[in-house]
C-alpha positions in Angstrom: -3.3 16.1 19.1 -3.6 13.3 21.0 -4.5 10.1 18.8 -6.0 8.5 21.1 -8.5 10.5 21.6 -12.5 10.5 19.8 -10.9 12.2 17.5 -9.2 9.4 15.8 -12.3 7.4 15.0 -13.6 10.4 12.6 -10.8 8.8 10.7 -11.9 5.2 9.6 -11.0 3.7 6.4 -14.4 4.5 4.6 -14.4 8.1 5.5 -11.2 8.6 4.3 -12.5 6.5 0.9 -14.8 9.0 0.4 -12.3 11.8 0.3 -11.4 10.9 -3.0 -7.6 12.3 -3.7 -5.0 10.5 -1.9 -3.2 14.4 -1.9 -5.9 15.1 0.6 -6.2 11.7 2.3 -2.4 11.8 3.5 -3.0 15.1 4.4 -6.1 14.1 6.5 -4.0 11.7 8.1 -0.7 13.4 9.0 -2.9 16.2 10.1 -4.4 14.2 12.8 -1.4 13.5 14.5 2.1 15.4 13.7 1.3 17.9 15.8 1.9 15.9 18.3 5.1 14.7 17.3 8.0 17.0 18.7 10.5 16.0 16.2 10.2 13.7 13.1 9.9 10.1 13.4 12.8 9.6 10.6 16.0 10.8 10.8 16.1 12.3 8.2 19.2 13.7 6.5 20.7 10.5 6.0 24.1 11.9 6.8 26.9 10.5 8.7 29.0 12.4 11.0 32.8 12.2 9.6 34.8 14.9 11.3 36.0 17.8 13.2 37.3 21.0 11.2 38.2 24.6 12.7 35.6 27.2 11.7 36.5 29.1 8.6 34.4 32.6 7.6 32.0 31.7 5.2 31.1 28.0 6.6 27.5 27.0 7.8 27.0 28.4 11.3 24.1 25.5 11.6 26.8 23.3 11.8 28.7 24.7 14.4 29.2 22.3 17.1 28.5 24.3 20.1 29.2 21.8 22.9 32.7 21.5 21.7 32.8 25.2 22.0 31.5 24.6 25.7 34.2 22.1 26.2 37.2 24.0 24.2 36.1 28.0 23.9 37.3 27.1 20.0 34.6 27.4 17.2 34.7 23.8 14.9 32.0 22.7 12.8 31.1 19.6 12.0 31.8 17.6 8.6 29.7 14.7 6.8 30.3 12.2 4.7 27.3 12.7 2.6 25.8 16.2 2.5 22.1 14.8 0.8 18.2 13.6 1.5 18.4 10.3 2.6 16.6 8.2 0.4 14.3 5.7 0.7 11.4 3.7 -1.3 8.2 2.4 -0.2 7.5 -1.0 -1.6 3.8 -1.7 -1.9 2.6 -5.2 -2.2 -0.1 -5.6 -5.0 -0.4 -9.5 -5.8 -3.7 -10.6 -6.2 -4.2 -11.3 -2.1 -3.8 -7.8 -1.3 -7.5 -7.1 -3.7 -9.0 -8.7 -0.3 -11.7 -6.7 1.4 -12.7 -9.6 4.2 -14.5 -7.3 6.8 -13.0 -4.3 6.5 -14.5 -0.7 4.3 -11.3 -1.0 1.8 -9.1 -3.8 0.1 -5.4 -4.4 2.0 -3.9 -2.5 -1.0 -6.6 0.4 -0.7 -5.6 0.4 3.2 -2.0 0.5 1.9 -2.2 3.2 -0.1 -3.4 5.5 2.5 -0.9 4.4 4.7 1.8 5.0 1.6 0.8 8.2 1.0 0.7 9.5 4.9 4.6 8.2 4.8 5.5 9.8 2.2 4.2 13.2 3.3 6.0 12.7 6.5 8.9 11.4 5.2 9.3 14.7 2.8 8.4 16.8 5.7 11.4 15.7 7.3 14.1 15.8 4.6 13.8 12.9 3.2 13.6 11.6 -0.7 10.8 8.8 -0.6 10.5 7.0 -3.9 7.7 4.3 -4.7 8.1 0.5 -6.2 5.7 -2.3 -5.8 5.7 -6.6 -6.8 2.3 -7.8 -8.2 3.5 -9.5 -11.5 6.6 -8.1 -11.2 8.8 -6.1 -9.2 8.0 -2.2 -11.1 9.8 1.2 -9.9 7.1 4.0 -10.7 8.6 6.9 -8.8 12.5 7.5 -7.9 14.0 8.9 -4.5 13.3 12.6 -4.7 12.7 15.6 -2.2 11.7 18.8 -5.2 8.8 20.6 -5.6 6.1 18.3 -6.9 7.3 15.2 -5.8 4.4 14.2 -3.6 2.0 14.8 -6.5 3.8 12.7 -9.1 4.4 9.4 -6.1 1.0 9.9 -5.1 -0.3 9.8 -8.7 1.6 6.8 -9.6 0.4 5.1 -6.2 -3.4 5.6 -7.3 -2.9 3.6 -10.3 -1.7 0.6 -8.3 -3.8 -2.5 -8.7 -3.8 -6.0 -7.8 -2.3 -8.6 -9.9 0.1 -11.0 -9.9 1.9 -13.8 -6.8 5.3 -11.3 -6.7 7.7 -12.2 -3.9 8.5 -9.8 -1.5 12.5 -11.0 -1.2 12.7 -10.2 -5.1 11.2 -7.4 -4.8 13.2 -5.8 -1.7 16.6 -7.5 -3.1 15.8 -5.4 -6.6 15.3 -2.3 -4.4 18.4 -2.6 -2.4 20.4 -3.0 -5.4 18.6 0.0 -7.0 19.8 2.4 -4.1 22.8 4.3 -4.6 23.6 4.3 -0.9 22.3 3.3 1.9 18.2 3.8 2.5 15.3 3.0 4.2 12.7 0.2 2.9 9.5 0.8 3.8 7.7 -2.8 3.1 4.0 -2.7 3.5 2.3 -6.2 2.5 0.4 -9.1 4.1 3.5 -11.3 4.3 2.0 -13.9 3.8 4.8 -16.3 1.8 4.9 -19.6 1.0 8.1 -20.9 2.9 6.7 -19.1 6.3 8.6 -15.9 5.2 12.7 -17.4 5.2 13.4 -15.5 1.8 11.6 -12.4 3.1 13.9 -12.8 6.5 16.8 -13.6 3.9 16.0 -10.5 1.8 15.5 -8.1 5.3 19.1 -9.4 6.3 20.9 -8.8 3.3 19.7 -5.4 3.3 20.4 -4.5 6.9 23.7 -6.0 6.2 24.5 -3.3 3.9 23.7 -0.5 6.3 20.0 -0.2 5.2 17.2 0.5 7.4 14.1 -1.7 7.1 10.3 -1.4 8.0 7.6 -4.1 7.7 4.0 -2.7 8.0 2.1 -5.8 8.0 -1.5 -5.0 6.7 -4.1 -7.6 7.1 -7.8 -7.8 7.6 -9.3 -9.3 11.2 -11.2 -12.1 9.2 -7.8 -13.3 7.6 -6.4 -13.1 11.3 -9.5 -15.0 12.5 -10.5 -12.5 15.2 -13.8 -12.1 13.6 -16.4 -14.6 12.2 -16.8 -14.7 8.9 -19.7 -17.1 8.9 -19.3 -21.0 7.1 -18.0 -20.9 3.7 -16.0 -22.2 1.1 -12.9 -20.1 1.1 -9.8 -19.9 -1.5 -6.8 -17.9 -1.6 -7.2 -15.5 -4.4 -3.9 -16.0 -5.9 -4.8 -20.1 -6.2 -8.3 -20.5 -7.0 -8.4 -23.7 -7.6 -7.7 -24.6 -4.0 -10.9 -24.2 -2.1 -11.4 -24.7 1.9 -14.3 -25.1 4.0 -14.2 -23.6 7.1 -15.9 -20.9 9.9 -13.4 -18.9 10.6 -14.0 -17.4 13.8 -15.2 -20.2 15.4 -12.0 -22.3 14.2 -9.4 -21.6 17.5 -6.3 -23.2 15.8 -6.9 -21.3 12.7 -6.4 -18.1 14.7 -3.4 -19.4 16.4 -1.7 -20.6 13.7 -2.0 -17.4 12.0 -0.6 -15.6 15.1 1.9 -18.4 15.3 3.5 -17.4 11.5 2.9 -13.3 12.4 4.9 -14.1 15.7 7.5 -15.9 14.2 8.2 -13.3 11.4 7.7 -10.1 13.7 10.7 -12.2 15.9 13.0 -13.2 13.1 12.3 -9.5 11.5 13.5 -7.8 14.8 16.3 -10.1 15.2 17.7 -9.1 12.3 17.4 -5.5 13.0 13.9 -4.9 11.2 11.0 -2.9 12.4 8.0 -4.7 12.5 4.5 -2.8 12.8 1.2 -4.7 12.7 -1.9 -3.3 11.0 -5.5 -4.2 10.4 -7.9 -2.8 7.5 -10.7 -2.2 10.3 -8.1 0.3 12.7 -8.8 4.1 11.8 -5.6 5.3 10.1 -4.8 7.8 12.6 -4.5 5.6 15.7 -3.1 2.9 13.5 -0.4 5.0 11.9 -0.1 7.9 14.6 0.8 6.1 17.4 3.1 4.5 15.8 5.2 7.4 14.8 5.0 9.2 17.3 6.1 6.8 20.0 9.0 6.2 17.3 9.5 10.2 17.2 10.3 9.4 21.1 12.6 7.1 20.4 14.6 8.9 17.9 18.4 10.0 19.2 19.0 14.2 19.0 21.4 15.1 16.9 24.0 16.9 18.8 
């Protein structure tokens, strides 16, 4: 399916609220738009191509390289360094700022959590072993890297009980991940990103990890009002993770509010990508197949065949 069609705005935030399970909200979701994907939009396996040996009887004909065979008439197949699901964790942001509901039908974490779960049912379509942490109070690990019967039920059970709490850092929490990977992974980050010292220990946290061979996504989830693209009338606004610090203000009608904001967003999405990062912007008011689907499946497109 196309996801840019009509089709995609059956699929708002609220509609998808009133579904109830997140079992049959991811499935809502990758429904709306995997069909359209010709391959996965992850890798996968999480192998890495080691060698060349002569076919013996007995060995995997899947991995039988067959345009050597083209080039030498001689049967080899082809060897791997690691032979299992890559795995990967998706880190969910639930300090206290992620509660926020601004003008959107759901809270950033709500939003998150949809988004969480359509990933994770992708991500085991394809091979891969998804696991689920998140930083709120603390940096907590509720689900391990698994691909087993039942694995989506127990992640997406443990991702319902997530609630806001807490001013966690996101550099803790993916530093904590990376070093609770046995090999190298993919970090799936999705949070507001909105840190203190203009995100350098997030960039310093995404570097250290790509360093290491991992691969890193930012999905940046915010709503418009926070973004200042819609008006959210005169008021007294505070950040919910300091109370006591209250601002006056009318959003939408402040310009260098809203390019400040875009200023920091721009900044991060640059230092992110320069280090290797994938950086995908989100609002709470975009209907989570266009918001999620398009994204996938152009990076489906992009994706290298394996030979």
């Amino acid at each position: 399916m196309d996801s840019t069609n009509g089709t995609s705005e059956l699929l708002p935030a609220e509609i998808l609220e009133r579904l109830g399970s997140l079992d049959l909200v991811a499935r809502t979701i990758v429904r709306g738009f995997v069909s359209g994907a010709h391959r996965s939009p992850f890798l996968g396996s999480g192998e890495d191509f080691s060698r060349h040996r002569a076919y013996q009887q007995g060995d995997d004909v899947r991995r039988l390289d067959w345009k050597l065979y083209g080039r030498t008439d001689r049967l080899y197949v082809r060897l791997f360094q690691e032979d299992s699901n890559l795995q990967a964790f998706l880190v969910v942001d639930t300090s206290e700022s992620m509660g926020f509901v601004g003008d959107g039908a759901v809270s950033k974490l709500r939003y998150s959590q949809f988004l969480a779960a359509a990933l994770a049912h992708v991500m085991l379509r394809g091979g891969d072993a998804p696991g689920l942490a998140s930083f709120g109070a603390r940096t907590a690990y509720h689900v391990p890297p698994r691909n087993r019967s039942g694995h989506l039920h127990d992640l997406l059970l443990a991702l319902e009980r997530l609630t806001p709490g807490g001013t966690g850092s996101a550099a803790q929490a993916l530093d904590e991940v990376g070093g609770a990977l046995r090999r190298r992974g993919r970090i799936i980050l999705l949070s507001d990103c909105l840190e203190e010292d203009g995100g350098q220990a997030l960039l310093g946290a995404v570097g250290r990890l790509r360093a290491r061979g991992d691969e890193v996504i930012v999905v940046r989830v915010a709503s418009s009002l926070e973004l200042g693209e819609t008006d959210g009338g005169a008021a007294r606004y505070f950040d919910p993770e300091r109370p006591h610090e209250v601002t006056a203000a009318v959003l939408g009608s402040d310009a260098g509010f809203r390019q400040r904001v875009a200023a920091y967003y721009t900044t991060l999405q640059r230092g992110l990508e320069e280090r290797g990062a994938e950086y995908v912007g989100l609002t709470t008011d975009q209907p989570l197949v266009s918001a999620l689907g398009v994204w996938l499946m152009s990076r489906a497109r992009r994706e290298p065949v394996r030979s």
